[in-house]
Steps between C-alpha positions, in 0.01 A plus 500: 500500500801728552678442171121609324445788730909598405443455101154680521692803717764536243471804289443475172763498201473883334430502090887658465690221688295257290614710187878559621457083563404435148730776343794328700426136384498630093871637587600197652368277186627783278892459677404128474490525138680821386735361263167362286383844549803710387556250203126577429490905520800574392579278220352675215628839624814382545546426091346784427840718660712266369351518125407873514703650744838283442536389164255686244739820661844391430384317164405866377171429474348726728638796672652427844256816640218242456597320859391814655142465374516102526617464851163648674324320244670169644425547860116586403482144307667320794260615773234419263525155411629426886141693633295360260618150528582487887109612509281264191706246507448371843111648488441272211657219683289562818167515318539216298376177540696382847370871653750532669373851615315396719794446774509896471181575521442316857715778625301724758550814245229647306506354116618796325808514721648218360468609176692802561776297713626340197491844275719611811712199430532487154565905480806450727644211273442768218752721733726182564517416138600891378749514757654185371497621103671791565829432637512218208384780246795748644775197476366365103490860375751678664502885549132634386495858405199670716469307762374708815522302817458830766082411430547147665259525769225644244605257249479224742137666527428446198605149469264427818199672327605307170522169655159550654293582163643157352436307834135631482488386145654196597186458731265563257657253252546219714133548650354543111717242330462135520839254563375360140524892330795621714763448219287635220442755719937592558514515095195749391519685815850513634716523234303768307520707761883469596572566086259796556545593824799798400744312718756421155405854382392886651165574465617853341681299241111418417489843370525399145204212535203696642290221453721250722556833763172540659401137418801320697328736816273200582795306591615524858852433445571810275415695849770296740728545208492886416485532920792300542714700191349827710698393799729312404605686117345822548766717254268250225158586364265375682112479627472775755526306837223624697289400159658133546453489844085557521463257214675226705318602805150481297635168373538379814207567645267392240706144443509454925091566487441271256697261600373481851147442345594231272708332785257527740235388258686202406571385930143564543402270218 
């Protein structure tokens, strides 16, 4: 009778220990498995400076001034594909046929919490990732011409608020997408929008394509991009950065609200 009167006197777990609880436990699988998950996000960006910012330059090809518009470009692509992934990968796993969601979703938080634990997750492997690119970018390119690295903290801002717009996507992908569409989904989605994203190119240099201009503005990425050349490269043109920055935030926002309905949708079915 003592242990039950104990228990029932014990007071109750808050909602942000359960969420530190579950934000710790997707760092500790994250360590677990971080060489899987730098092989994974920084891969493709990876070739990228070593074709475009290593050899296309000393081949004559391209003019070695072009690593100072490719190398924010770079770090935009790697927190990308490490938020988006880190996020619908793992959703899509979850709500597939094992549900294996529903070990989260017997935690004592409200539903919508857990959905925006794992953007919280995902956003800082978006942080981990670009922080990992660009010592690698500095060492395969050498010198780049530009480069402004008295903005860190806001850049480092901007990389946080990047990260979270594709870990919100993220959400809403891998709570819209089913395991069986997931790969189709990585090839008309994913790749148009890094190849159209302005991460290779400035969106000034757009100047001469009006059409492509305003129409790449649907694309999320072409707003982490021209933010991070506005911190990071601001002697180049650029989007103005305040303009960058209130896209991403509007981004965020409306990617996080729909993805906490479709999440929540999904546990409750």
């Amino acid at each position: 009778m003592s242990t039950v009167l104990q228990l029932s006197e014990r007071p109750p777990v808050s909602a942000a220990a359960v969420f530190a609880a579950l934000l710790r436990r997707d760092v500790r699988v994250a360590r677990r498995e971080l060489p899987s998950f730098l092989v994974r996000t920084i891969m493709q960006p990876v070739l990228f400076l070593i074709v475009f910012g290593y050899l296309l330059p000393r081949m004559g090809f391209i003019r070695s001034g072009y690593t100072s518009a490719l190398l924010p470009g770079i770090i935009a692509v790697s927190l990308t594909l490490s938020s988006v992934q880190s996020v619908a990968l793992p959703m899509v796993q979850d709500f597939g046929f094992t549900r294996e969601i529903e070990d989260r979703l017997l935690a004592p938080v409200p539903i919508h919490l857990l959905a925006i634990q794992k953007v919280v997750s995902g956003a800082l492997q978006g942080v981990i990732a670009a922080l990992v690119v660009l010592p690698i970018a500095r060492v395969i390119m050498g010198p780049i011409e530009g480069l402004h690295l008295a903005n860190a903290g806001l850049a480092l801002g901007v990389t946080l608020l990047g990260s979270t717009v594709f870990a919100a996507l993220g959400l809403v992908i891998g709570t819209v997408i089913s395991a069986t569409q997931i790969g189709l989904m990585f090839s008309i989605v994913i790749a148009p929008m890094l190849m159209f994203g302005c991460a290779y190119y400035p969106w000034r240099g757009l100047d001469a394509v009006p059409a492509f201009k305003y129409g790449v503005l649907v694309n999320p990425l072409v707003y982490v991009a021209e933010a991070m050349r506005g911190t990071m490269t601001p002697s180049l043109p650029h989007m103005p950065l305040p303009v960058a920055c209130a896209a991403m935030l509007a981004l965020a926002a409306l990617f996080l609200f729909i993805g906490v309905r479709s999440f929540t949708r999904r546990a409750m079915s």
